[in-house]
C-alpha positions in Angstrom: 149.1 245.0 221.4 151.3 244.6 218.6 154.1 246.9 217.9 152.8 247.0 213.9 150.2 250.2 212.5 147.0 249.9 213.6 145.8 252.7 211.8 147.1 252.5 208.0 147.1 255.4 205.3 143.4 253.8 204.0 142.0 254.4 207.6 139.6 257.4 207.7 140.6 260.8 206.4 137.4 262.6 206.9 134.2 261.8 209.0 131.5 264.2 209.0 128.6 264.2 211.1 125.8 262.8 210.1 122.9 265.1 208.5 119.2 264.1 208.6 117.0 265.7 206.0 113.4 265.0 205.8 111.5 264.5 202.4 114.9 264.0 199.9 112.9 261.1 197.8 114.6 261.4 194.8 115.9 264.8 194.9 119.4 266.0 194.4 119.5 268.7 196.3 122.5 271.1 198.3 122.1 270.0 201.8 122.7 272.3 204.5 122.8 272.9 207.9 121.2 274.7 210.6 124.3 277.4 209.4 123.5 277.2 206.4 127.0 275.1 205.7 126.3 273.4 202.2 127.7 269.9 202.5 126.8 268.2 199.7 127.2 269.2 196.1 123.6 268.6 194.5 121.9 270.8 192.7 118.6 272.1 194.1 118.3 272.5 197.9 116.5 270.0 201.0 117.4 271.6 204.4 117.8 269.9 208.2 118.8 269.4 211.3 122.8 268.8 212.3 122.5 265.6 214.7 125.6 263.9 217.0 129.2 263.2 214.9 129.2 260.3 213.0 129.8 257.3 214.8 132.8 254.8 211.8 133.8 251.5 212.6 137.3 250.6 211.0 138.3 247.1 210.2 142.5 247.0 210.1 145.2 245.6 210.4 147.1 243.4 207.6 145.5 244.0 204.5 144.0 240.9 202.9 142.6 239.4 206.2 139.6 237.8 206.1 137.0 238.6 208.6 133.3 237.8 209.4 131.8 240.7 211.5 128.5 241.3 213.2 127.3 244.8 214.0 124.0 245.8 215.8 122.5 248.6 217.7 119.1 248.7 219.3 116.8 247.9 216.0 118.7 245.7 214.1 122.0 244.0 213.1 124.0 243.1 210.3 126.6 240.3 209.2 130.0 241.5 207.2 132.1 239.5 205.2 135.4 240.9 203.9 138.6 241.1 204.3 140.5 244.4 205.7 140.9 247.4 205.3 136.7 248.3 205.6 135.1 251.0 207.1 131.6 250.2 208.2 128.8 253.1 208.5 125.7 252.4 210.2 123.7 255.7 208.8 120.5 256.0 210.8 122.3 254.4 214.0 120.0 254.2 217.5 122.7 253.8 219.8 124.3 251.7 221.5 126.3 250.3 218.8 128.5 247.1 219.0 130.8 245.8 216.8 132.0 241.5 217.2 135.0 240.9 213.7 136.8 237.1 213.9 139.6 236.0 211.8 138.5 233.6 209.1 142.2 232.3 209.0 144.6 230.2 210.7 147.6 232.2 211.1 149.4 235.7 213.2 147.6 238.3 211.1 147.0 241.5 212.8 143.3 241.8 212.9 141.7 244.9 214.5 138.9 247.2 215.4 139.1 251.0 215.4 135.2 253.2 216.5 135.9 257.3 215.6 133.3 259.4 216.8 133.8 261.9 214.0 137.5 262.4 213.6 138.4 261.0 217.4 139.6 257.4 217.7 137.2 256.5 220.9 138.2 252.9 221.0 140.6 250.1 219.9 140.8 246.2 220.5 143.0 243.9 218.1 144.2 240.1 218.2 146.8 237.9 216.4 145.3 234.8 217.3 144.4 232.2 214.5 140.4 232.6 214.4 140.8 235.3 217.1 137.7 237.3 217.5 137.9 241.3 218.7 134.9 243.8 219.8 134.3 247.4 220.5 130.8 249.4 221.2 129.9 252.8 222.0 128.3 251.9 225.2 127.1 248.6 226.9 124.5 247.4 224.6 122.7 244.6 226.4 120.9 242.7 223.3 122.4 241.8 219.7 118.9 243.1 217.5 117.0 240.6 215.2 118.9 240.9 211.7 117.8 243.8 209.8 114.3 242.9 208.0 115.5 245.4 205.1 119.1 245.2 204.7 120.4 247.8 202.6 124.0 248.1 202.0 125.7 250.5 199.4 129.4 248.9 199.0 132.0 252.1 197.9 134.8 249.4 196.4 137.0 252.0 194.4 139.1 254.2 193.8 140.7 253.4 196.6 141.5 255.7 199.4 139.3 258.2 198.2 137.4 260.9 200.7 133.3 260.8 199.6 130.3 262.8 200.7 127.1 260.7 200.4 123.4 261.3 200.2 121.5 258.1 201.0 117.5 258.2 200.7 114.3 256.6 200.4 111.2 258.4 199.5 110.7 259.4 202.7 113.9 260.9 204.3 117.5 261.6 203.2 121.1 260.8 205.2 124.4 262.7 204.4 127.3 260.6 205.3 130.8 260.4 204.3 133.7 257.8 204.5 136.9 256.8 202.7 137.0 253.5 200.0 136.5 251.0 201.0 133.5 251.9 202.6 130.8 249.7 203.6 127.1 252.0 204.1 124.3 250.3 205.9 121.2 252.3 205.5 119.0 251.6 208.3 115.0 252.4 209.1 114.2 252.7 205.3 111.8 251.1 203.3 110.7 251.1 199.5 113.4 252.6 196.6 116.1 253.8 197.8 119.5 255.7 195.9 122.5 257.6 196.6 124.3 260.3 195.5 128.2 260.4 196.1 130.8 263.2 195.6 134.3 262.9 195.6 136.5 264.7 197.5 139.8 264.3 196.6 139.1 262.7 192.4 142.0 259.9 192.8 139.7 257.6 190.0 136.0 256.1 189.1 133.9 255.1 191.5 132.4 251.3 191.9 129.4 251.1 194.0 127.4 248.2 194.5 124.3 248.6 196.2 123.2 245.8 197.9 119.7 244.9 199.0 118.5 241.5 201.4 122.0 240.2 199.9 121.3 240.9 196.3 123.1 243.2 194.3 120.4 245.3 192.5 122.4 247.9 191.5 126.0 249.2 190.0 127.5 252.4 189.2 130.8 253.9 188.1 131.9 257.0 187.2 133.8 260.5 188.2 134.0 262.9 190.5 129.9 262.2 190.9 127.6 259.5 190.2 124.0 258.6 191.8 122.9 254.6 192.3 118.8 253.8 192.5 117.3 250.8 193.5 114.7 249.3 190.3 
């Protein structure tokens, strides 16, 4: 392992666990939990169930290196394209998830994975081989899934560093998540319109969100300290 930071200051601040809410549609509401904990900061009110930590993939190493990754869990799987720092958020997850990043260059950059469960680092694997591939998983999953039949991906691209609370939905169910920019959100196991609502935490500058959908970007927003993004 090299002797240089694997974790840098744009690694993950904050990781919630991850909050199902049935019914959000288009709502904005104050999600809490089986407490009574209000996590988001909607106005109005949808209520649920607290489920297992959130389960954040990080992408490090030296900034600027390019990467293709593939992520999957039981139901489906995902290709990334970007370069590092990223972390990757599979909201909706059916576990086992794996994680496979390569090096798109030709060269010693430090290139490595990082999986938190919540705020605890569970697992790390790096290389500094030219093309060099790395991979990390929660547990042994024994099939990579068909690619995701509705890919829905809301890409957090500034300010960066910042600490965000997000409400993902269709018009069915709701997700609250949260990450630090860059963040990339998969949302999976939805169908129809979807939006999100995001909060800053800690107001370091406007947001850019793209979101994503089959590989089109359908939607942009930017603003401060909150700003909602909705599918046409």
């Amino acid at each position: 392992m090299s002797s240089r930071t694997l974790t840098p200051a744009l690694a993950i601040l904050f990781a919630a666990g991850c909050l199902f809410v049935s019914a959000c549609g288009n709502n904005s509401g104050c999600v809490t939990t089986q407490s009574g904990t209000s996590l988001g900061g909607f106005g109005g009110c949808v209520t649920g169930d607290v489920v297992s930590p959130q389960t954040t993939f990080q992408i490090l190493g030296d900034v600027g290196t390019p990467f293709t990754a593939l992520i999957s869990d039981t139901k489906a799987s995902y290709v990334i394209n970007g370069t590092v720092p990223l972390s990757v958020v599979l909201v909706n997850e059916h576990p086992p998830i794996r994680m496979d990043a390569t090096k798109t260059a030709n060269d010693s950059a430090l290139l490595s994975l990082e999986i938190l469960l919540g705020t605890k680092i569970r697992q790390i694997a790096s290389t500094e081989a030219p093309f060099g591939t790395v991979s990390v998983q929660t547990n042994t999953l024994t099939a990579i899934a068909p690619a995701a039949g509705y890919d829905v991906r809301f890409f957090v691209k500034a300010p960066l560093g910042e600490l965000f609370e997000a409400l993902l939905e269709d018009t069915s169910n709701g997700f609250e998540t949260a990450a630090t920019v860059p963040a990339l959100l998969l949302l999976e196991g939805v169908s129809g319109r979807v939006d999100g609502q995001f909060q800053q935490l800690t107001n370091l500058g406007s947001f850019d969100i793209d979101l994503i959908i089959n590989g089109a970007v359908v939607a942009h927003a930017s603003g401060a300290p909150n700003i909602t993004i909705k599918s046409p």
